[in-house]
C-alpha positions as CSV (number, residue, x, y, z in Angstrom):
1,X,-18.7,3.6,16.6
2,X,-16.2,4.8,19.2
3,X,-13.0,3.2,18.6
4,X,-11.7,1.3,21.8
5,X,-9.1,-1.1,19.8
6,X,-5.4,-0.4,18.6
7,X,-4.7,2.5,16.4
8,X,-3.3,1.9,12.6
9,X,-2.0,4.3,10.6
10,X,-3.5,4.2,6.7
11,X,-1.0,4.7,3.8
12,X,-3.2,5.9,1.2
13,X,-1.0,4.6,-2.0
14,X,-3.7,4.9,-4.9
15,X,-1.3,7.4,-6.5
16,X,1.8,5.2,-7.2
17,X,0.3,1.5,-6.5
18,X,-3.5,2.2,-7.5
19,X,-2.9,4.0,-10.9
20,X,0.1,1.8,-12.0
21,X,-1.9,-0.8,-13.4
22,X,-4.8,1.6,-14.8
23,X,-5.5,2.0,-18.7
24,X,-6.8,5.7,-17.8
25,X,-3.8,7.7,-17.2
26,X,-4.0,10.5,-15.1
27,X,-2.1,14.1,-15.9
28,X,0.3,15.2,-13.2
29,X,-2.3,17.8,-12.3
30,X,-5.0,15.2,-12.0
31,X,-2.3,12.9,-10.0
32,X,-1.5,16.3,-7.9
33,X,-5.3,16.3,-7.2
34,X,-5.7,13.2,-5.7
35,X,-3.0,13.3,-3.5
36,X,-4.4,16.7,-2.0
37,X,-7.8,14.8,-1.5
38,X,-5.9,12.3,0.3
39,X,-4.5,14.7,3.1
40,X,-8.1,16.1,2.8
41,X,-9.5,13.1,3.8
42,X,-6.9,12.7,6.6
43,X,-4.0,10.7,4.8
44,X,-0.4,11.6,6.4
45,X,1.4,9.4,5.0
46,X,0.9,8.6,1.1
47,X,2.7,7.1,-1.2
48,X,2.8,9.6,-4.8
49,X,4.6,7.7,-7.1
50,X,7.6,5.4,-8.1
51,X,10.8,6.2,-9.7
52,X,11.2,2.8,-12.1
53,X,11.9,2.9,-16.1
54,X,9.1,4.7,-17.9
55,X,8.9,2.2,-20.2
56,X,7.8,-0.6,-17.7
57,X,5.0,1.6,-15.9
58,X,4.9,4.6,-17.9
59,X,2.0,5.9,-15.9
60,X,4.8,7.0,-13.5
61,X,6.7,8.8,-15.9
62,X,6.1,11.7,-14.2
63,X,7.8,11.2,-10.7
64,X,10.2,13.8,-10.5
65,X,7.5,16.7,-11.5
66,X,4.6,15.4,-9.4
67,X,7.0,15.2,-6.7
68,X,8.3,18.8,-7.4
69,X,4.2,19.6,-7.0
70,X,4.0,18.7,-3.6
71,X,4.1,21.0,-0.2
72,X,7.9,21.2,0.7
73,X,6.5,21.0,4.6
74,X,3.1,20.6,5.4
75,X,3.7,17.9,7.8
76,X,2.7,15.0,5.5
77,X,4.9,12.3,4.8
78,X,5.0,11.8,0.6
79,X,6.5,8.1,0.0
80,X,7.8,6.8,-3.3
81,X,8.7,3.3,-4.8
82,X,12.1,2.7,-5.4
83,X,13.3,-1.4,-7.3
84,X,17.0,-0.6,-7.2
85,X,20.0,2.5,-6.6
86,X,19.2,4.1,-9.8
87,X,15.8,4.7,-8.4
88,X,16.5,5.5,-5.4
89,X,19.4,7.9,-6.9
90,X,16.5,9.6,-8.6
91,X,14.3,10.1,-5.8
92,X,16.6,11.6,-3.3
93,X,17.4,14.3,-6.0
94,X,14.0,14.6,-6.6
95,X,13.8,15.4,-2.8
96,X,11.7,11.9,-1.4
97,X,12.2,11.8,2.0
98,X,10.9,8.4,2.4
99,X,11.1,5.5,0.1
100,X,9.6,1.8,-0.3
101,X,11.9,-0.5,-2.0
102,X,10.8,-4.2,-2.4
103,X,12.5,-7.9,-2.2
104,X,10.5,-11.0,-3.7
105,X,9.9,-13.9,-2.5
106,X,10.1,-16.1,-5.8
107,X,13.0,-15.5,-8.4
108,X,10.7,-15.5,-11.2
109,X,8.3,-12.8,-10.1
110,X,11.2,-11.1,-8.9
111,X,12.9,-11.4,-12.6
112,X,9.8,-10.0,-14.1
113,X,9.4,-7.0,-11.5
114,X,13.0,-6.1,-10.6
115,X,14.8,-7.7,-13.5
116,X,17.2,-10.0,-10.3
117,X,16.5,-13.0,-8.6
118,X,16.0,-13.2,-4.9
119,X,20.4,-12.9,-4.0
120,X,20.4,-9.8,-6.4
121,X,17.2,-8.2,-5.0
122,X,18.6,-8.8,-1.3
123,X,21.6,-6.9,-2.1
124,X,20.5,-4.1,-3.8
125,X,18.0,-4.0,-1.0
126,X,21.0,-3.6,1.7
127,X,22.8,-1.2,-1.1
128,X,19.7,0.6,-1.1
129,X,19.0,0.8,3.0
130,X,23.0,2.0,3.8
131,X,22.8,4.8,0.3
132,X,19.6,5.9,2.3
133,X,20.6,6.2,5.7
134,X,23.8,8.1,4.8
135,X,21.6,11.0,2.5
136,X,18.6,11.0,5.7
137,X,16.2,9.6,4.0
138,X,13.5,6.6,5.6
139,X,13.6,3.0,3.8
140,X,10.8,1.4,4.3
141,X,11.1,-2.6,3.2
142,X,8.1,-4.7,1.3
143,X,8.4,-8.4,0.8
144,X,6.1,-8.7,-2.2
145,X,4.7,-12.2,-3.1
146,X,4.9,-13.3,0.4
147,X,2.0,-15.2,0.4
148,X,1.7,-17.1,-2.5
149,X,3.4,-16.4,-6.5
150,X,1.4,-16.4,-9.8
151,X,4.4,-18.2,-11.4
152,X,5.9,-20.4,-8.5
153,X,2.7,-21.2,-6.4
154,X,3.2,-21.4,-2.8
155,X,5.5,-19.7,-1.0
156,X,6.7,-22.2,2.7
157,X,7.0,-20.2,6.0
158,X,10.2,-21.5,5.6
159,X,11.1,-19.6,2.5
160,X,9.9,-16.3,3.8
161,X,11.8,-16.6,7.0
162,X,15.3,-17.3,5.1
163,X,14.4,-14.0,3.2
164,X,13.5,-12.2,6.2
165,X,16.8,-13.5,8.0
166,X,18.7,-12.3,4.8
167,X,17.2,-8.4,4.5
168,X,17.2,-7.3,8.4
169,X,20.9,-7.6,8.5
170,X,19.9,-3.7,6.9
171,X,17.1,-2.8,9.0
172,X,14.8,-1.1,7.2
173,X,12.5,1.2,9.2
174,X,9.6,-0.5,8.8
175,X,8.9,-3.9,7.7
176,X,5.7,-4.8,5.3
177,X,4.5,-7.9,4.0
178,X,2.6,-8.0,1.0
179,X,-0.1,-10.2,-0.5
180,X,0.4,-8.7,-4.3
181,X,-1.5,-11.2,-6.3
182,X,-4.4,-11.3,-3.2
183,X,-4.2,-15.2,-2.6
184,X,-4.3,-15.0,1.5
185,X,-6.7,-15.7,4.2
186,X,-6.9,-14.6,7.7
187,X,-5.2,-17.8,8.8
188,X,-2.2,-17.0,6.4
189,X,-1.8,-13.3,7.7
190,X,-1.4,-14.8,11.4
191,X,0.5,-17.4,10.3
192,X,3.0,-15.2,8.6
193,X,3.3,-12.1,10.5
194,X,4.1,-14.3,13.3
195,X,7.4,-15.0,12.2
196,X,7.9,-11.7,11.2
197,X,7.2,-10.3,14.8
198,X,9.9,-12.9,16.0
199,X,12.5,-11.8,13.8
200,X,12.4,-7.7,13.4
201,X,13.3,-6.1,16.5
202,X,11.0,-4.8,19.2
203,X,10.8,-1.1,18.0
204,X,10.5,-2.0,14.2
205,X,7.0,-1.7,12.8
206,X,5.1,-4.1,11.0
207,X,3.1,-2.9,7.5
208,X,0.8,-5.1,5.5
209,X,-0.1,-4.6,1.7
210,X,-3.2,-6.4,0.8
211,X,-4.9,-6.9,-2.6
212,X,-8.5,-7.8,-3.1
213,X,-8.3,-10.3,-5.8
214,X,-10.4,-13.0,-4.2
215,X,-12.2,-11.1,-1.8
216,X,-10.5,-12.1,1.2
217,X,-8.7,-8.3,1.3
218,X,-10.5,-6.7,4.2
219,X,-10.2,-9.6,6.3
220,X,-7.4,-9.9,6.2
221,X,-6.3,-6.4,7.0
222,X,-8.1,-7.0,10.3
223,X,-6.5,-10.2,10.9
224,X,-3.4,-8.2,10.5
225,X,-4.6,-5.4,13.0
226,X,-4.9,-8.6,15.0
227,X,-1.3,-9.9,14.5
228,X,0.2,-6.6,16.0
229,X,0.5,-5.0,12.4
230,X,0.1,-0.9,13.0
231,X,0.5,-0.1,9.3
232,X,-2.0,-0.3,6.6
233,X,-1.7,0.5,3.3
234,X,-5.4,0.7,0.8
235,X,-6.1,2.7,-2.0
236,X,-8.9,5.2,-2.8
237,X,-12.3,3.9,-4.4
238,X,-9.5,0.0,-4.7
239,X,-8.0,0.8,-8.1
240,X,-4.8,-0.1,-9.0
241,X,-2.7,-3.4,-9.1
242,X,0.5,-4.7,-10.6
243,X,1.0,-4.9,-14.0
244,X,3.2,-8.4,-13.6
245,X,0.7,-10.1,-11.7
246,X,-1.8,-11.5,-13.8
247,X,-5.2,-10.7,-13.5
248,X,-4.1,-8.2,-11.0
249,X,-7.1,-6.2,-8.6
250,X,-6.5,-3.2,-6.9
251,X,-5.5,-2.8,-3.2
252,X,-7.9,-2.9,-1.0
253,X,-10.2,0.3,-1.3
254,X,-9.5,2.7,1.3
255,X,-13.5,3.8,2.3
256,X,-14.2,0.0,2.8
257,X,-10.8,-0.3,4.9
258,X,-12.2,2.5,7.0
259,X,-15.2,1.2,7.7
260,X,-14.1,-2.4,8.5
261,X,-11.9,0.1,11.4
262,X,-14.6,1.8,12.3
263,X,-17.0,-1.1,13.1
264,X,-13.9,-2.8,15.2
265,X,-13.2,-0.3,17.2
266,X,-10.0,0.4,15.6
267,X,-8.7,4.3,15.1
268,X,-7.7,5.4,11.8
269,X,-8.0,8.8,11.6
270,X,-9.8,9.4,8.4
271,X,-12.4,12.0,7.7
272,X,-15.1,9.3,6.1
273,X,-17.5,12.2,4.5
274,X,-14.2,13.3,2.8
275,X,-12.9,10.1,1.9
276,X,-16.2,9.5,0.2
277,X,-16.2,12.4,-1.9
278,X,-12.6,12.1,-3.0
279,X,-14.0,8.4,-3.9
280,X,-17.1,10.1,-5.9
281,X,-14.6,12.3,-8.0
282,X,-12.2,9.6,-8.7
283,X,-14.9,7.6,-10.3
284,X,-15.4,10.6,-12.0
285,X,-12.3,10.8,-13.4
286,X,-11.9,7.2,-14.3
287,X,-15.5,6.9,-15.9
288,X,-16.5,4.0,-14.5
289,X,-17.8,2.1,-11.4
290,X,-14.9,1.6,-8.9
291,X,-14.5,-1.9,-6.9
292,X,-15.0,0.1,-3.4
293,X,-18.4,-1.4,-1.8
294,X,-18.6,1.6,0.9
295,X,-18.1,4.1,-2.2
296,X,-21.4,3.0,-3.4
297,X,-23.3,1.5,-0.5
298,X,-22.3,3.7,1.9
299,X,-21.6,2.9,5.7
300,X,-24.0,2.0,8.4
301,X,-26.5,4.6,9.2
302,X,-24.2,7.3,7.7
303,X,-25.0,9.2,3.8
304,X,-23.7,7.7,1.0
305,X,-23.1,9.6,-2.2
306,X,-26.1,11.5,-3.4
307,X,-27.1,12.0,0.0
308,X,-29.7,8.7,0.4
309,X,-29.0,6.9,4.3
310,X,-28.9,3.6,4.8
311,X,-31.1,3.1,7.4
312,X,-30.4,1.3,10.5
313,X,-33.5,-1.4,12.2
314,X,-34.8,-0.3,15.4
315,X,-33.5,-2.8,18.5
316,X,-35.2,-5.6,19.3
């Protein structure tokens, strides 16, 4: 389908959010491997890896050599996850051009992921954005549990406009919301990204971060599209989640993000046959069926793996 919609740019983060959470661990080569199927599949802008204690997601204990693995300048833009200055410390000397840190919107799941509560993660978030801009390097800001908390329940419009108020007195580049424990609905996303389009300033960007826990994930990313958001991030074959959320799913899979685009009108600029057999070695890897629908039923009228079509009626 030709796209006649917006364009979004796709952060492919199955590296750093997608393995996280994953009882196979990956070797840096493998990790190395992925992330080169991402840009082969179209990806410019992914998100490798997070520089946190190794004992708290020691699938990212790795950082500072994957990162030393990567193309100094191939024109792709290779993120990481930073939760406070000693990360962030270790990822500029690593050489990160572009980080992701994150302020909650509960203090318990903010305890739990960043070891603060909401005041402390605000100001190592503005400690973090000034450190940044001084070495060069683009911080990106997520706003995890914006839509709900395992621990606290709902989170009020209210709540997330205080906390929005409070972090864009350091602007970060670009501004995400996240659904981590996958509780939203379409209505939610508009609802919410509203008042972040009436706070951040006219050239900021808006990001979402969607999980698929309840199967609302896809929809909501195009509810997002919707609400002005330019920025989505998905991860290959939908593996992944956080490990303090419980009963944490993956992200939203990255070949049924595309073809939710694709069937909307909506540019993306992913190479689908490619994404599709980046998905097919993945699973391959992992040894087991991936959550990804499109991996395994394949688009509409196009091959799926093994080569079989899905066929498409004749009009009526």
């Amino acid at each position: 389908m030709t796209a006649t919609g917006p364009a979004v740019t796709v952060v492919e983060v199955a590296p750093r959010d997608g393995l996280q959470n994953e009882k196979v661990e990956l070797t840096t080569a493998q990790k190395r491997e992925l992330v080169s199927r991402a840009v082969d599949f179209g990806a410019r802008r992914v998100e490798v890896t997070s520089f946190v204690h190794p004992r708290k997601v020691p699938a990212m204990a790795d950082a500072e050599d994957l990162v030393a693995r990567l193309p100094a300048d191939d024109g792709i833009a290779y993120s990481a996850l930073v939760l406070n200055e000693r990360g962030l410390d270790r990822a500029i000397a690593a050489g990160v051009g572009e980080i992701n840190a994150v302020v909650h919107c509960t203090d318990t799941f903010s305890e739990r992921n960043q070891g603060t509560d909401i005041d402390g993660g605000v100001g190592i978030w503005h400690r973090i954005a000034r450190t940044a801009r001084e070495a060069g390097v683009s911080a990106n800001l997520t706003i995890a549990v914006a839509f709900g908390c395992p621990f606290e329940g709902e989170v009020s419009l209210e709540r997330l406009r205080s906390i929005l108020a409070r972090v864009l007195e350091e602007a970060p580049t670009e501004l995400s919301l996240a659904d981590t424990i996958g509780v939203a609905v379409p209505r939610d996303v508009h609802e919410r990204f509203a008042v972040a389009a009436d706070l951040v300033p006219s050239d900021m960007s808006l990001r979402a971060h969607f999980h698929d826990t309840r199967s609302c994930g896809i929809a909501n990313a195009l509810a997002a599209v919707e609400s002005g958001v330019t920025i989505l991030d998905s991860s290959l074959g939908g593996i992944g989640g956080c490990p303090f959320a419980p009963n944490a799913t993956g992200n939203i899979a990255t070949e049924d993000l595309a073809y939710a685009l694709d069937r909307t009108g909506v540019a993306h600029g992913l190479d689908t046959e490619a994404l599709q057999d980046a998905g097919a070695w993945l699973e391959g890897v992992f040894g087991r069926r991936l959550p990804s629908a499109v991996l395994h039923a394949g688009g509409f009228g196009t091959p799926r793996r093994g080569g079989v079509t899905v066929p498409i009626p004749p009009p009526r």
